[in-house]
C-alpha positions in Angstrom: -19.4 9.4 -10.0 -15.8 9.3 -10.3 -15.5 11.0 -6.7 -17.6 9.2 -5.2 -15.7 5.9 -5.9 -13.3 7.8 -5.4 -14.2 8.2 -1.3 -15.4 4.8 -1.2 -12.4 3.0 -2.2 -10.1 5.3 0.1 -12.4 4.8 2.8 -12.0 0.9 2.4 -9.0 1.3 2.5 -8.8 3.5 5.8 -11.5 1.8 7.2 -9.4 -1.3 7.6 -6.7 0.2 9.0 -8.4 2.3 12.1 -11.6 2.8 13.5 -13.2 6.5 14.5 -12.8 6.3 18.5 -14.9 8.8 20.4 -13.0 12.0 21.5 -12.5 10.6 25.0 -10.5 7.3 23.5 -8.7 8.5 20.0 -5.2 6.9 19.9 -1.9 8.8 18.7 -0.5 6.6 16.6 0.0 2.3 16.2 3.2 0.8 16.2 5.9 0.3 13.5 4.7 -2.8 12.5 1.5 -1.9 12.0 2.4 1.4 10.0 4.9 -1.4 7.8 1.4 -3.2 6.9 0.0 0.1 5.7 2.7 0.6 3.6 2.8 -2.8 2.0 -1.3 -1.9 1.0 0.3 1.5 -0.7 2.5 -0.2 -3.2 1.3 0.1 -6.7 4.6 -0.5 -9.0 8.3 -2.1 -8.7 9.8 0.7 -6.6 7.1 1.1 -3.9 7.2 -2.8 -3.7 11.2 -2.9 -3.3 10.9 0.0 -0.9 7.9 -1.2 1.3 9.1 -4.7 1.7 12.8 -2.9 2.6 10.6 -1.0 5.7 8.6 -3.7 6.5 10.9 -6.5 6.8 13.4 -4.0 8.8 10.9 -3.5 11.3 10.5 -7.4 11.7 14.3 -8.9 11.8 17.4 -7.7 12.6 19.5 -5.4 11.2 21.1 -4.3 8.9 18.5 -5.7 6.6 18.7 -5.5 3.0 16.4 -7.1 0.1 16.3 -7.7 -3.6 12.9 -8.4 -5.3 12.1 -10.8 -8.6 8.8 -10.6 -9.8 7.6 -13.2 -12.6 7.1 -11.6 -15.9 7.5 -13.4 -19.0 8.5 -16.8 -17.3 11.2 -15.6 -16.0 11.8 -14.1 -12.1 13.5 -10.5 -12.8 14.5 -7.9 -10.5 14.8 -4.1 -11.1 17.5 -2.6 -9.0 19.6 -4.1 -10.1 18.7 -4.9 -13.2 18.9 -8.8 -13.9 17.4 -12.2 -14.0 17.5 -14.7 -11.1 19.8 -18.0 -12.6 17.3 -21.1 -13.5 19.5 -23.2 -11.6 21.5 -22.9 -8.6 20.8 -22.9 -4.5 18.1 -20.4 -4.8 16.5 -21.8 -7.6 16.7 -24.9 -5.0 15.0 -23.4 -2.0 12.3 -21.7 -4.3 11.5 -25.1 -5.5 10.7 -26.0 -2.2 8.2 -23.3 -2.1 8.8 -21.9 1.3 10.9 -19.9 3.8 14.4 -21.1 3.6 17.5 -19.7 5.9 21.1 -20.3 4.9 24.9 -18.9 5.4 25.3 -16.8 2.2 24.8 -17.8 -1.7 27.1 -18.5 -4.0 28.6 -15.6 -5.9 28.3 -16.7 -9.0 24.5 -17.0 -8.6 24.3 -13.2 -7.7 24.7 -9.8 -9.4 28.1 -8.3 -8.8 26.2 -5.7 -6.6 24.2 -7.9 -4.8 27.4 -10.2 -3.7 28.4 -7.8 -0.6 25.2 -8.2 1.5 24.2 -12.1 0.5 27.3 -14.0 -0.8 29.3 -16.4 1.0 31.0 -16.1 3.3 28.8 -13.6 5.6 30.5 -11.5 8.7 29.1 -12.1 11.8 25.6 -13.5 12.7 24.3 -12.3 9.2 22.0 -14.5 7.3 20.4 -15.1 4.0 16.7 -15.7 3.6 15.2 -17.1 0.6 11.5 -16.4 0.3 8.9 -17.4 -2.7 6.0 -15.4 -2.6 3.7 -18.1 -3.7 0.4 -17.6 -5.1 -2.4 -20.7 -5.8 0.4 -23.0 -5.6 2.8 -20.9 -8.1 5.5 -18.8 -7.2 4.9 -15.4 -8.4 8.0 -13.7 -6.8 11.0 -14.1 -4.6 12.4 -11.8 -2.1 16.2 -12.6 -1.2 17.1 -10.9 2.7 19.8 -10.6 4.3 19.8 -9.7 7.9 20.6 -11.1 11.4 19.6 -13.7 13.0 16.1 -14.9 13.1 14.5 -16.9 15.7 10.8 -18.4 16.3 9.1 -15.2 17.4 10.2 -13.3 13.7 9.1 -16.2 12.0 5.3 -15.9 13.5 5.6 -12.1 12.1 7.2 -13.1 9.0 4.1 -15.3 8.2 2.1 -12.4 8.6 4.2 -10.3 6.4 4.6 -12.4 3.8 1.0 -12.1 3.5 0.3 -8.9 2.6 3.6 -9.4 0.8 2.1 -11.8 -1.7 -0.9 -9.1 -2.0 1.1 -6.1 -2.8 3.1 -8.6 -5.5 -0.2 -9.7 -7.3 -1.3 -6.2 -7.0 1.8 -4.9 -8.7 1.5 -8.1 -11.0 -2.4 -6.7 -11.7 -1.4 -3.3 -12.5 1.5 -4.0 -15.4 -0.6 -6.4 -16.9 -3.4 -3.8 -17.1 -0.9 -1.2 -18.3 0.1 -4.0 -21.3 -3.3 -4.4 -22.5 -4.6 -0.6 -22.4 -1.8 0.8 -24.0 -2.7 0.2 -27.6 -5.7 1.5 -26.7 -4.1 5.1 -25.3 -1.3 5.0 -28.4 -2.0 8.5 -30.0 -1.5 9.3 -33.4 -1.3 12.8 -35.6 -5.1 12.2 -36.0 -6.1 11.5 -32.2 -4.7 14.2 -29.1 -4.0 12.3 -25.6 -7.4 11.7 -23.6 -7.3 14.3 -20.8 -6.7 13.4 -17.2 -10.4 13.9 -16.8 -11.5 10.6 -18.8 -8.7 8.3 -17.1 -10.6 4.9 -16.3 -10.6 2.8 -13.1 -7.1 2.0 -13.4 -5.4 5.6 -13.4 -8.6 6.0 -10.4 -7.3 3.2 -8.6 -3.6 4.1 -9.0 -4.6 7.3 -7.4 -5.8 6.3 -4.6 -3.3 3.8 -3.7 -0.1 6.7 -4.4 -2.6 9.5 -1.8 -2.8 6.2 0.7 0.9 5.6 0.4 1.5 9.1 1.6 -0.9 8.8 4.8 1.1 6.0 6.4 2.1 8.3 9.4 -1.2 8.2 10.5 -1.5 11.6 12.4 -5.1 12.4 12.5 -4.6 16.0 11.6 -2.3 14.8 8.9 -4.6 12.3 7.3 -7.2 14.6 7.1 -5.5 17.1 5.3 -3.5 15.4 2.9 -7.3 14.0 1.8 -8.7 17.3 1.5 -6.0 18.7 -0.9 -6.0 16.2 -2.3 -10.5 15.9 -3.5 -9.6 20.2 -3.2 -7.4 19.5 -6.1 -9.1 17.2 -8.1 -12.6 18.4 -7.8 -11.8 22.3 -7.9 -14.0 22.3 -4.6 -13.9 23.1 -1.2 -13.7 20.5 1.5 -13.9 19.4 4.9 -14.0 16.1 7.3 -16.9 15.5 9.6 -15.5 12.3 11.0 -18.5 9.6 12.1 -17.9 8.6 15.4 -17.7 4.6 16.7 -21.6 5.3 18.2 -22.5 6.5 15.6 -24.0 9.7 17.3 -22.1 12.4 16.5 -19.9 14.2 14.0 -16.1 15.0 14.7 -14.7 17.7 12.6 -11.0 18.6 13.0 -9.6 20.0 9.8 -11.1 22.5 7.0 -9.1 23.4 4.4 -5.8 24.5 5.5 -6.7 25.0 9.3 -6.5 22.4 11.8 -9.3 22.9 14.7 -9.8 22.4 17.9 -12.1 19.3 17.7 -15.8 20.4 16.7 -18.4 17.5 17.9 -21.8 17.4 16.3 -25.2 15.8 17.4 -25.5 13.4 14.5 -29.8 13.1 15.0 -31.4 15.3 13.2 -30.7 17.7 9.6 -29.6 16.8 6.3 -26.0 15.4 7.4 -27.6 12.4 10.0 -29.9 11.7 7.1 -27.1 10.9 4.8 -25.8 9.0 7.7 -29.1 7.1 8.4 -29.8 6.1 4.5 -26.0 5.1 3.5 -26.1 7.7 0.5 -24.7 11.2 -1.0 -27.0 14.2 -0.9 -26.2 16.8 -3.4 -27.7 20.4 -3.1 -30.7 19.4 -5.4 -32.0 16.8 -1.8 -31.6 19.9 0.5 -34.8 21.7 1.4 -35.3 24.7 3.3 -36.1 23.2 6.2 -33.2 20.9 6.3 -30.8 24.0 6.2 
């Protein structure tokens, strides 16, 4: 069971991001922007967030770009690296008040950590700029990104709004995920009478953790690469041999391209007849148990 949600949530997730083209049409690659996205759907604690937002908002404005996250824990806005609060009053406490997208000349120093003051504090060389962005969600602000980059115009701002988006997803999801962590760990506390539970038993959230950290690590998107990062990856955790036989968009055959450690020539099946088009045709996992002889 634990595999099979295992592929279902990975396949969600891949399933979003690209479709199985016939051999004729597959694409090489998408563009920066929309390998930034995939990135942003990776995150799954404070350092991925600081880092994917840092790639994805550099792809969008002009360099050099540079951002500090807050998140809201405990009432307060706090950022990791480095380590402090964001002031309760002050210009940015200002513009987040407003509860969207502001663009000024620097801040104050005093409102910033000593080693934040190079890149945002007044006065700023050049066409740099500070923006101020709350990352608001169901009307409250849950986080607050502080950029500073060159100049932005109309056209960033359109792609900015997009941004922002999955933005605010990977901060709730980051949100999600330490609040989870809070309320299981008295239950995982060990003590001289009880060992640590074994990887084995992890629940969803260790599962889902999992799956987001091997998705972070496929945002190349090389076919070939995808492929086998996956299969070393079930390989690993199910102690099993694997390979991909890749649906494609008709639905009328099979593409295989990797097994184990070797990476094929393409290998197309007819997906119409045998055991493998009738998992296709009834949506479900056969085990060796639903195999007869005359299947094989």
């Amino acid at each position: 069971m634990v595999l099979v949600q295992f592929l279902i949530e990975l396949f969600r997730f891949l399933g979003g991001r690209q479709r199985i083209p016939r051999v004729e049409d597959r694409a090489t690659s998408p563009d920066n922007f929309q390998d930034a996205l995939l990135l942003l759907a990776s995150v799954a604690d404070c350092a991925s967030l600081r880092d994917a937002a840092q790639t994805a908002l550099s792809v969008v404005l002009s360099g050099p770009v540079t951002v500090y996250t807050y998140l809201l824990e405990d009432g307060s806005l706090k950022c990791e690296n480095p380590e402090h609060e964001l002031q309760s009053e002050g210009e940015i406490k200002e513009a987040v008040a407003q509860q969207r997208r502001a663009v000024c000349n620097g801040i104050p120093p005093a409102e910033l950590h000593k080693d934040q003051r190079p890149s945002l504090a007044q006065p700023l060389l050049g066409h740099q700029k500070v923006v101020i962005a709350p990352v608001m969600d169901q009307g409250d602000v849950i986080a607050v990104l502080l950029i500073s980059c060159g100049e932005t115009s109309d056209e960033k701002d359109k792609d900015l709004d997009l941004l922002e988006k999955h933005i605010t997803a990977a901060c709730k999801r980051v949100l999600n995920l330490k609040a989870n962590r809070s309320l299981m760990s008295p239950l995982i506390n060990t003590s001289e009478n009880h060992s640590p539970a074994p990887l084995h038993s992890a629940g969803n959230g260790d599962l889902a953790q999992k799956v987001l950290q091997l998705c972070g690590s496929l945002y190349d998107l090389n076919a070939d690469t995808v492929q086998h990062k996956i299969i070393k990856y079930l390989e690993k955790e199910t102690k099993s041999v694997c390979c991909f036989l890749l649906v494609s968009e008709d639905s009328n055959q099979l593409l295989c391209q990797v097994i184990g450690d070797k990476v094929l020539q393409e290998i197309s099946l007819p997906l119409v007849i045998g055991p493998l088009g009738k998992a296709v045709e009834e949506k479900r996992s056969l085990t060796q148990q639903d195999l007869t002889t005359n299947m094989v």
